[in-house]
N, CA, C and O atoms as CSV, one atom per row, in Angstrom:
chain,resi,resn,atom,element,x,y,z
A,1,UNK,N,N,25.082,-56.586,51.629
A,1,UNK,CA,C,26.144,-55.816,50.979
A,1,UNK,C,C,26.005,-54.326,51.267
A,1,UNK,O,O,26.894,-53.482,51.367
A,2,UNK,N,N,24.490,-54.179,51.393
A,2,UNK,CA,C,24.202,-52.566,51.580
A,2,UNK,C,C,24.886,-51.694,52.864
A,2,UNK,O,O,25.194,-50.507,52.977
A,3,UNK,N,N,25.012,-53.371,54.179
A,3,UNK,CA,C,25.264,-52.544,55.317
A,3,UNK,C,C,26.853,-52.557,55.197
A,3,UNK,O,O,27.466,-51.921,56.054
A,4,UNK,N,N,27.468,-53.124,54.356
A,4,UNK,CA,C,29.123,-52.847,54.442
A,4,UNK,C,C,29.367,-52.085,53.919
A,4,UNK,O,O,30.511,-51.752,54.228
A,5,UNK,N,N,28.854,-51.310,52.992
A,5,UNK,CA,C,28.590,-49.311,52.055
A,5,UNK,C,C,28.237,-48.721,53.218
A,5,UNK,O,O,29.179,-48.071,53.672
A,6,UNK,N,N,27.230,-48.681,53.907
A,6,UNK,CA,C,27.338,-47.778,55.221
A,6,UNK,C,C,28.226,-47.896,56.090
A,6,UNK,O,O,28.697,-46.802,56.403
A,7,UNK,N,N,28.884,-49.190,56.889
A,7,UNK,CA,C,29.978,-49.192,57.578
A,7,UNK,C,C,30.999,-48.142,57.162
A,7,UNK,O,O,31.610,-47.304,57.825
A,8,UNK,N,N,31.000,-48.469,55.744
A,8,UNK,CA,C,32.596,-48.241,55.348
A,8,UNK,C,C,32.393,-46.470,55.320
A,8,UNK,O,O,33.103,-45.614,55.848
A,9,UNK,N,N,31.052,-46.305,54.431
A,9,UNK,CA,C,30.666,-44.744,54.929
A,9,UNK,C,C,31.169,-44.097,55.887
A,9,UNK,O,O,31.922,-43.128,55.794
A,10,UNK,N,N,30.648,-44.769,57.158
A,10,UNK,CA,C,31.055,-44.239,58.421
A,10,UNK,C,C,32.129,-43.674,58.989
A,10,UNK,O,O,32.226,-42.648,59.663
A,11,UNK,N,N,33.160,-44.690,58.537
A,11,UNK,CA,C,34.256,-44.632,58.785
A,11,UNK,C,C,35.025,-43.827,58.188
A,11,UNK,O,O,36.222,-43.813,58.474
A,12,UNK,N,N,34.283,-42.646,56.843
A,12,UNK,CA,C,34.831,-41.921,56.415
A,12,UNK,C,C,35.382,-40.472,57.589
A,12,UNK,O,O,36.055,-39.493,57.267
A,13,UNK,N,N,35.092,-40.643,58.283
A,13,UNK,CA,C,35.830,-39.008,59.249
A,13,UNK,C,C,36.446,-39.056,59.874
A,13,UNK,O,O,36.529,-38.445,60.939
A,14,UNK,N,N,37.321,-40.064,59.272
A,14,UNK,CA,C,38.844,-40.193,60.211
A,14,UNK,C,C,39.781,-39.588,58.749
A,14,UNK,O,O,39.474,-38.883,57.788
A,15,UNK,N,N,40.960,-40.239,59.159
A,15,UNK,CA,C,41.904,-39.468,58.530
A,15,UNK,C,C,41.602,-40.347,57.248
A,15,UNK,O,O,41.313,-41.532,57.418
A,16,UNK,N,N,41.679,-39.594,55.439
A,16,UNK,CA,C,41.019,-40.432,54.647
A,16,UNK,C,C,42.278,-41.674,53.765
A,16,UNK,O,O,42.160,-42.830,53.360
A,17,UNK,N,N,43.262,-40.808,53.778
A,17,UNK,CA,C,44.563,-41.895,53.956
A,17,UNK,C,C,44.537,-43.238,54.293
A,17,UNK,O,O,44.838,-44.183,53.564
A,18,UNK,N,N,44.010,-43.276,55.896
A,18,UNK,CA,C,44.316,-44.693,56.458
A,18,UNK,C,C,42.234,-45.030,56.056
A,18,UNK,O,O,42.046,-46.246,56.095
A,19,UNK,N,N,41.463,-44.580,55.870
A,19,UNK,CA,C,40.198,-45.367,55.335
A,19,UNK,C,C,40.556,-46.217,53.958
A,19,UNK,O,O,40.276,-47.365,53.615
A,20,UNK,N,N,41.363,-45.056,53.263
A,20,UNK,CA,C,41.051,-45.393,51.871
A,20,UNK,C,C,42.088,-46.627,51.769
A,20,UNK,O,O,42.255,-47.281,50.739
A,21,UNK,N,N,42.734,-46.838,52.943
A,21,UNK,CA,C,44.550,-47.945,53.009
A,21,UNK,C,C,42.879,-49.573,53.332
A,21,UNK,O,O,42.505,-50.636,52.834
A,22,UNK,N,N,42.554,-48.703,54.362
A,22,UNK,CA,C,41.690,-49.933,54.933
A,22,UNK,C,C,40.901,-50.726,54.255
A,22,UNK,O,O,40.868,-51.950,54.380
A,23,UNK,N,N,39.821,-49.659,53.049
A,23,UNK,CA,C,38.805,-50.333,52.503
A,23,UNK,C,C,39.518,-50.728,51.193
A,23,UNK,O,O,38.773,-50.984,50.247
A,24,UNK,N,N,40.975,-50.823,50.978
A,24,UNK,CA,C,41.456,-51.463,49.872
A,24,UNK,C,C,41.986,-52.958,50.543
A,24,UNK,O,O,41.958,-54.077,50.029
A,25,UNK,N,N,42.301,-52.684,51.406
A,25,UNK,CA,C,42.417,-54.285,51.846
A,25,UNK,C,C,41.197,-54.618,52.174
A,25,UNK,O,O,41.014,-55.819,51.976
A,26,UNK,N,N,40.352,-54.114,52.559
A,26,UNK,CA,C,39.280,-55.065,53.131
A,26,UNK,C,C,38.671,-55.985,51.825
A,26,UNK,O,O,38.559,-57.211,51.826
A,27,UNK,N,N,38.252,-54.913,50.536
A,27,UNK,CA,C,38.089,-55.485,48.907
A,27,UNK,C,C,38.473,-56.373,48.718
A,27,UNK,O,O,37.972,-57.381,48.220
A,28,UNK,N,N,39.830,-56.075,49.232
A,28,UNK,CA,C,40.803,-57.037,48.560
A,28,UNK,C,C,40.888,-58.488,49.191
A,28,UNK,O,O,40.976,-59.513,48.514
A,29,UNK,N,N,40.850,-58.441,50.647
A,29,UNK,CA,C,40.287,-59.370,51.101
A,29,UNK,C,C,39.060,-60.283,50.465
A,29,UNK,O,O,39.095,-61.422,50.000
A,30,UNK,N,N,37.888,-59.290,50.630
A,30,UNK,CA,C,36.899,-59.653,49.952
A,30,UNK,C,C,36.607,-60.874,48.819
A,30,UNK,O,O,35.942,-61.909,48.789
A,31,UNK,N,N,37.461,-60.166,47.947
A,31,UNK,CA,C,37.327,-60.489,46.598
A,31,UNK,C,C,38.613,-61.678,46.314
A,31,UNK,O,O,38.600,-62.222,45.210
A,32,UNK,N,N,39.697,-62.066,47.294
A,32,UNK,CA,C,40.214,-63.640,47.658
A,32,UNK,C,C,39.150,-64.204,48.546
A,32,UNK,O,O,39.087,-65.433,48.570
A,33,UNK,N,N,38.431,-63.632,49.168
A,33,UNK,CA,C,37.936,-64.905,50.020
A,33,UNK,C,C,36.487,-65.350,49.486
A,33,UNK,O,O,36.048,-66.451,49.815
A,34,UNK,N,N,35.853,-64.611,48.778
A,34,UNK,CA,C,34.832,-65.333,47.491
A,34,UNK,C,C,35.889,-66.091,45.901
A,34,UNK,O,O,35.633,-67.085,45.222
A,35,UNK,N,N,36.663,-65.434,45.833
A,35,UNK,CA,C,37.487,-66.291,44.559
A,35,UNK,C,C,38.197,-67.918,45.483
A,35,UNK,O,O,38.282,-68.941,44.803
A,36,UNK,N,N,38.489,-67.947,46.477
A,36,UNK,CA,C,38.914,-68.793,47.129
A,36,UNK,C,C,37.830,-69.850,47.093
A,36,UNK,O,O,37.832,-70.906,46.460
A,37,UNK,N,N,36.631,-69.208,48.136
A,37,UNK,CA,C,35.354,-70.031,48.398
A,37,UNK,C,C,35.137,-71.111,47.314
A,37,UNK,O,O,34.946,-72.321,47.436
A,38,UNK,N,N,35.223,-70.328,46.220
A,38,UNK,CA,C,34.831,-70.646,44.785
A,38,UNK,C,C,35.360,-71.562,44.010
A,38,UNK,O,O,34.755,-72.306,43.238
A,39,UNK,N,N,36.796,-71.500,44.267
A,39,UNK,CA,C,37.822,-72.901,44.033
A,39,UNK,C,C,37.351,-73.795,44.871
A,39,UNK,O,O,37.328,-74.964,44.484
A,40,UNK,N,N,36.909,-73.499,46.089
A,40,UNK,CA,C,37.228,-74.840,47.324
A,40,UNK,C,C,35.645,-75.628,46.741
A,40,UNK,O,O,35.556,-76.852,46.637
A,41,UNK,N,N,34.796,-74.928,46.494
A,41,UNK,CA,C,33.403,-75.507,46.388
A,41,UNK,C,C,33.367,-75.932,45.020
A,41,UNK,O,O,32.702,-76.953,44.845
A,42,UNK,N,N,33.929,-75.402,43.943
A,42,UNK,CA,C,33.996,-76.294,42.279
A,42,UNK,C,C,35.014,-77.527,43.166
A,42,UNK,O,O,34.266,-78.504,43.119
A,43,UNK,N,N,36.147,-77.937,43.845
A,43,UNK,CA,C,37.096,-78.731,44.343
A,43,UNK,C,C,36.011,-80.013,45.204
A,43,UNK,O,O,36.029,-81.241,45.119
A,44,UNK,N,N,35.197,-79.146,45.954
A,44,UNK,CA,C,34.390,-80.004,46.364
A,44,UNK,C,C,32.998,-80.785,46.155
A,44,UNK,O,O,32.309,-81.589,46.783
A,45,UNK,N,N,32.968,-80.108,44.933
A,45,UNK,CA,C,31.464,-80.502,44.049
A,45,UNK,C,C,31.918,-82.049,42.918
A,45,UNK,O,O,31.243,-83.028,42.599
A,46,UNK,N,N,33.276,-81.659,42.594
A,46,UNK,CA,C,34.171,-82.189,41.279
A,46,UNK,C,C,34.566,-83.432,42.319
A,46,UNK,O,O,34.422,-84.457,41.652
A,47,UNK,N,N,34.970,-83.760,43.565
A,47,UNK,CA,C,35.237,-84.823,44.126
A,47,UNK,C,C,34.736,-85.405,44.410
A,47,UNK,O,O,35.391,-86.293,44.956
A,48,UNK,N,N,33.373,-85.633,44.429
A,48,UNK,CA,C,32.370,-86.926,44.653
A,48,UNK,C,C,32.253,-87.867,43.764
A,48,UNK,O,O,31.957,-89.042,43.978
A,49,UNK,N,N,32.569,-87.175,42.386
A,49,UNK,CA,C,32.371,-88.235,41.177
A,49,UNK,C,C,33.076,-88.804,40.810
A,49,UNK,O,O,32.826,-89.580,39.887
């Protein structure tokens, strides 16, 4: 997790507009594709029984 805080760091010295556009989708991404994971694996734990 530590090295995606430095990535995103990095990428601060561009224009901060399109960082701050970027690292809200990327979150946002983020945070569907662990809430997703999370359905699919309770979906797939709950179907064996």
């Amino acid at each position: 997790m530590m090295e995606l805080a430095l990535l995103l760091q990095a990428g601060d010295t561009g224009d901060p507009t399109s960082i701050g556009l970027f690292r809200f989708f990327l979150g946002f991404f983020l945070i569907v594709l662990i809430f997703s994971s999370f359905l699919f694996f309770t979906y797939w734990i709950s179907k064996d029984e």
